[in-house]
Backbone as ProteinMPNN parsed JSONL, in Angstrom:
{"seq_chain_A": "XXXXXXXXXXXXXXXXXXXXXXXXXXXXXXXXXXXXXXXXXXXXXXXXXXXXXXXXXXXXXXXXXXXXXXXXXXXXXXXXXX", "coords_chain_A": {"N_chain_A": [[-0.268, -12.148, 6.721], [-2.085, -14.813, 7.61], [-5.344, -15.544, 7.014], [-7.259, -17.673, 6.124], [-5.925, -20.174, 6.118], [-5.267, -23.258, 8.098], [-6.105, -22.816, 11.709], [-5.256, -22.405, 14.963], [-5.243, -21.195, 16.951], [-6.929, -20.613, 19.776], [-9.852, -18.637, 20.495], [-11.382, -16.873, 23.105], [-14.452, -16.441, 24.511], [-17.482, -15.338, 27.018], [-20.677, -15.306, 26.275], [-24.315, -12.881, 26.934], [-27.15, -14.37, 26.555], [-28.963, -13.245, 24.744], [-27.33, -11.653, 23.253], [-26.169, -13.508, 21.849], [-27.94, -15.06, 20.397], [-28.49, -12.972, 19.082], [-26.268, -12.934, 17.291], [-26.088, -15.061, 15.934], [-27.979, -14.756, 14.288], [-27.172, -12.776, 12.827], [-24.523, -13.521, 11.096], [-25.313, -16.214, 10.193], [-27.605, -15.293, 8.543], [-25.955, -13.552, 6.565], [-24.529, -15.631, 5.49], [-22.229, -16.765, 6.612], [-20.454, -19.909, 7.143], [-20.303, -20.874, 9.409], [-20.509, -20.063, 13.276], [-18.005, -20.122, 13.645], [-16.396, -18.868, 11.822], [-17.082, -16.355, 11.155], [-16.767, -15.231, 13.65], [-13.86, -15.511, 12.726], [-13.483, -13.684, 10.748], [-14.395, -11.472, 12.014], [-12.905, -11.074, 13.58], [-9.919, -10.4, 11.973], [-10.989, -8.382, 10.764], [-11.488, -6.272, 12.501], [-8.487, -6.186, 13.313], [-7.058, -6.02, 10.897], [-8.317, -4.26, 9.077], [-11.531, -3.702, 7.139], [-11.044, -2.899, 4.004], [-9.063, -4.075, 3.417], [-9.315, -7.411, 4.566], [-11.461, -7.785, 2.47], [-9.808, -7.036, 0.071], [-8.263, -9.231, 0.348], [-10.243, -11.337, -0.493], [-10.991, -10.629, -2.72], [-8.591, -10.836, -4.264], [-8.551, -13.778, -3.818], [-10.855, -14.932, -5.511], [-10.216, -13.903, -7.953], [-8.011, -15.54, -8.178], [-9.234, -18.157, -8.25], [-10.75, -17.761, -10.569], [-9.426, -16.94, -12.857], [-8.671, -16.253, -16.28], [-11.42, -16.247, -17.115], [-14.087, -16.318, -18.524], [-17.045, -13.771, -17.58], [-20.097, -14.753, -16.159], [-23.435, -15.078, -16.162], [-25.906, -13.014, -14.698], [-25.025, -9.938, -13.616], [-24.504, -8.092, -10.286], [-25.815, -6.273, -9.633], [-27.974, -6.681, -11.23], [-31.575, -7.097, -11.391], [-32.741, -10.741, -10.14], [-30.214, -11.721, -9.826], [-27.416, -13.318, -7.621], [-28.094, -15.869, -5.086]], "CA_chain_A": [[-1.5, -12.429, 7.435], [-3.07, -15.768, 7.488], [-6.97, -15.617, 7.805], [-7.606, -18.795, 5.354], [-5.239, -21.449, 7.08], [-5.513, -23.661, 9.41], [-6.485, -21.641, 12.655], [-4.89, -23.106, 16.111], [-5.228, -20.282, 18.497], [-8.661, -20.223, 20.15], [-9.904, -16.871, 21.389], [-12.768, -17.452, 23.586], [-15.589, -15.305, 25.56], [-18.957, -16.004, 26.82], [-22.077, -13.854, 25.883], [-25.578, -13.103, 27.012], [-28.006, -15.372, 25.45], [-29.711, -12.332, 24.042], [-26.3, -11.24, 22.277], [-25.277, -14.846, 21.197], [-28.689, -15.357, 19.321], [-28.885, -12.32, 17.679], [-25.131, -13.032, 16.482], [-26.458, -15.961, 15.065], [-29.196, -14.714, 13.263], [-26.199, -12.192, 12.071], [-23.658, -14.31, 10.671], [-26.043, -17.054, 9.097], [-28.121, -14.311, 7.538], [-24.489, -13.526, 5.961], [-24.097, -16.701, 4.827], [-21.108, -18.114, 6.903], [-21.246, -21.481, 7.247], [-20.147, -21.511, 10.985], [-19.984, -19.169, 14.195], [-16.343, -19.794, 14.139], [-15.85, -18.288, 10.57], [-18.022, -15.224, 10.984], [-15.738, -14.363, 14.309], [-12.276, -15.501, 12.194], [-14.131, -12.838, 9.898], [-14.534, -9.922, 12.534], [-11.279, -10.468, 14.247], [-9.768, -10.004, 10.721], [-11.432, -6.59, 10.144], [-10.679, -4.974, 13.355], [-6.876, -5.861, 13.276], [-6.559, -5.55, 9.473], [-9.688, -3.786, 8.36], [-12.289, -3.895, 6.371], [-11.002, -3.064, 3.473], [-7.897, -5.531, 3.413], [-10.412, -8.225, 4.243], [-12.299, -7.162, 1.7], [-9.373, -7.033, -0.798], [-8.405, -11.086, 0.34], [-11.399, -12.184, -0.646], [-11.048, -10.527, -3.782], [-7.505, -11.876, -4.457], [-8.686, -15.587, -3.8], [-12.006, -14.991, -6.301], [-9.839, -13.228, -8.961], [-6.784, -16.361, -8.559], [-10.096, -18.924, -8.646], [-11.457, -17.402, -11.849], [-8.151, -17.258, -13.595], [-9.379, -15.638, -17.18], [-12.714, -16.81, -17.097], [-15.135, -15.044, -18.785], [-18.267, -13.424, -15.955], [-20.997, -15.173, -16.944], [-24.489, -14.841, -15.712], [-25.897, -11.435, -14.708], [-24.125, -9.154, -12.314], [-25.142, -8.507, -9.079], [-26.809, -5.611, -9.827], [-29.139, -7.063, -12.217], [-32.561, -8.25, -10.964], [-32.01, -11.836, -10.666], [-28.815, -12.074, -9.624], [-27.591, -13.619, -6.7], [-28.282, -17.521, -5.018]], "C_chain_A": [[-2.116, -13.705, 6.886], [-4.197, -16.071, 7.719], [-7.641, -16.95, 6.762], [-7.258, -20.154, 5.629], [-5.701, -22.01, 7.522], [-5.33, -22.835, 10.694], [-6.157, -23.444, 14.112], [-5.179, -22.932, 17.09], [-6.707, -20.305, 19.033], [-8.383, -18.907, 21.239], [-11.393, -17.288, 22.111], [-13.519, -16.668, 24.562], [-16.979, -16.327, 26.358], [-19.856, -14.978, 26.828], [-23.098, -14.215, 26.645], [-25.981, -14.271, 26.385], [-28.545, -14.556, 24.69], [-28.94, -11.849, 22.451], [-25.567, -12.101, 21.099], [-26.29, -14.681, 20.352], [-29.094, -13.932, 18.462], [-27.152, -12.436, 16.67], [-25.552, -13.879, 15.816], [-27.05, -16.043, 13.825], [-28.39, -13.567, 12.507], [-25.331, -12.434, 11.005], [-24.248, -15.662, 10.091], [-27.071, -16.059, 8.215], [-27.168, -13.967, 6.483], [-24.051, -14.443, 5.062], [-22.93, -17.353, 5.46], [-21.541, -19.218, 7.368], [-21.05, -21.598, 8.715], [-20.25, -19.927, 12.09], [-18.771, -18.662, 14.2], [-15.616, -18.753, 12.563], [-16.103, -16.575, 10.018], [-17.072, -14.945, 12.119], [-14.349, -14.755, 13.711], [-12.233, -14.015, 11.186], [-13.651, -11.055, 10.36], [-13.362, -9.69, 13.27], [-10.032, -9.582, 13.469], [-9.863, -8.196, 10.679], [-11.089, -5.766, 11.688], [-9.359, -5.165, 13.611], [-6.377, -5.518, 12.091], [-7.519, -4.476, 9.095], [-10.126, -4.305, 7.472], [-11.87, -4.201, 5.067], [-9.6, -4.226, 3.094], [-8.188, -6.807, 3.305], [-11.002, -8.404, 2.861], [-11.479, -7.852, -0.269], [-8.459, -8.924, -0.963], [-9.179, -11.816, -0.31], [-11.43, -11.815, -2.221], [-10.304, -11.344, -4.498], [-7.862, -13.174, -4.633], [-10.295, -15.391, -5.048], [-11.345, -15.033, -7.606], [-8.765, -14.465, -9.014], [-7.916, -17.732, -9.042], [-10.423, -18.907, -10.497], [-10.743, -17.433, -12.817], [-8.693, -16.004, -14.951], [-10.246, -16.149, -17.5], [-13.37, -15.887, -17.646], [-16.324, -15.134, -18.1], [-19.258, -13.568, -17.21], [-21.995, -15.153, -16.602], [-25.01, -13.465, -15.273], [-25.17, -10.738, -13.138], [-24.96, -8.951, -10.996], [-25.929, -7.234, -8.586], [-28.354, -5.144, -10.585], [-30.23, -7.425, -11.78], [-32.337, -9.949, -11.103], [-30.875, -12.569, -10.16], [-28.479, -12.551, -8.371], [-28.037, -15.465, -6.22], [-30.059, -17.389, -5.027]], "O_chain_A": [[-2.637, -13.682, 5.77], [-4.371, -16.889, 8.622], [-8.868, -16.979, 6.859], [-8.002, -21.121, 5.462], [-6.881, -21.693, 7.675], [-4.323, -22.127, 10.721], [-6.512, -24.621, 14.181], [-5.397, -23.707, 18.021], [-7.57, -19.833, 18.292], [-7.582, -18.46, 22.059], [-12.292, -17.938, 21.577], [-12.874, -16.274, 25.534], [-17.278, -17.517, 26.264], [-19.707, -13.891, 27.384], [-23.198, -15.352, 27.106], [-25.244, -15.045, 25.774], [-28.751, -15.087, 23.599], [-29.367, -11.716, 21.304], [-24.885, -11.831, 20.111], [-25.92, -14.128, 19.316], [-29.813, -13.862, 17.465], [-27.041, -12.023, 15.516], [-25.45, -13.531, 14.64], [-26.928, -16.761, 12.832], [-28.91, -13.295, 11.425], [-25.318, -11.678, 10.033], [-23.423, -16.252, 9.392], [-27.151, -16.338, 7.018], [-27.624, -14.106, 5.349], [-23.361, -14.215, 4.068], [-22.553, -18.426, 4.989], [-22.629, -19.513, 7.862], [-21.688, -22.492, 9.271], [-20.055, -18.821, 11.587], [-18.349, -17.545, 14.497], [-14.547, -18.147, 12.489], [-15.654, -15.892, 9.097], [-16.206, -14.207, 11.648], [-13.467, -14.187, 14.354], [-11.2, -13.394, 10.937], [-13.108, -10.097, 9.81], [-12.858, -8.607, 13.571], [-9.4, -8.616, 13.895], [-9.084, -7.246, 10.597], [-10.448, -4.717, 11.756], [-8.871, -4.222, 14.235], [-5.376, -4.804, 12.029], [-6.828, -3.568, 8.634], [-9.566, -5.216, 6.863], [-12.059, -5.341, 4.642], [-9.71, -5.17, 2.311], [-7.718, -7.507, 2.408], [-10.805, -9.479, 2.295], [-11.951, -8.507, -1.198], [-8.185, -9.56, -1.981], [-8.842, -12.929, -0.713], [-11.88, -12.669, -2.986], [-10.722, -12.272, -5.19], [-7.468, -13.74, -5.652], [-10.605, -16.573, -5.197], [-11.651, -15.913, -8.41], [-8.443, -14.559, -10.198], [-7.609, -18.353, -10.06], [-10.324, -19.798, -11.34], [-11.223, -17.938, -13.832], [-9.084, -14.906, -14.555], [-10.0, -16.806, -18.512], [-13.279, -14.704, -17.315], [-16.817, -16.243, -17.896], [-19.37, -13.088, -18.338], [-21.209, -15.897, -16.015], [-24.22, -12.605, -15.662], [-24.976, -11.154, -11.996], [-25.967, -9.611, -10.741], [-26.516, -7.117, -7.51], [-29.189, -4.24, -10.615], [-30.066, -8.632, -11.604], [-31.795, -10.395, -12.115], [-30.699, -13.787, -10.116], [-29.392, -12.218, -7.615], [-28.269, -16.238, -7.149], [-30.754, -18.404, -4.987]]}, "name": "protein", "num_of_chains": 1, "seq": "XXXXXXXXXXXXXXXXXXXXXXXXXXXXXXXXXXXXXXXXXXXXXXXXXXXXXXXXXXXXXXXXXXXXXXXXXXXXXXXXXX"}
């Protein structure tokens, strides 16, 4: 599964206006940086799931970090977070 690649295929709809802007205010609340990354996101989780997703994202954090030692407070700490 490639969900990090370069992406070729376009999948394409058209929405309400009602449905588009609350996706918006969905998926930048979230933090993705684009529309298109937040649906590369949800296509993802309903053909792979959630947790598979889930466990990608881990994979690429955990190959980033290498043996790094976690440094600042966790993300259950007050505090924590951008």
């Amino acid at each position: 599964m490639t969900m990090f690649g370069k992406a070729g295929e376009p999948a394409k709809t058209t929405l309400p206006t009602d449905l588009k802007m609350a996706f918006y205010s969905k998926w930048s609340a979230a933090g993705f940086a684009s529309e298109a990354e937040a649906l590369r996101h949800l296509v993802a989780i309903y053909v792979y799931g959630a947790r598979h997703v889930e466990s990608l994202h881990l994979h690429r954090i955990r190959a980033m970090a290498g043996d790094m030692s976690v440094t600042g407070p966790s993300v259950d700490q007050p505090g924590a977070g951008a």
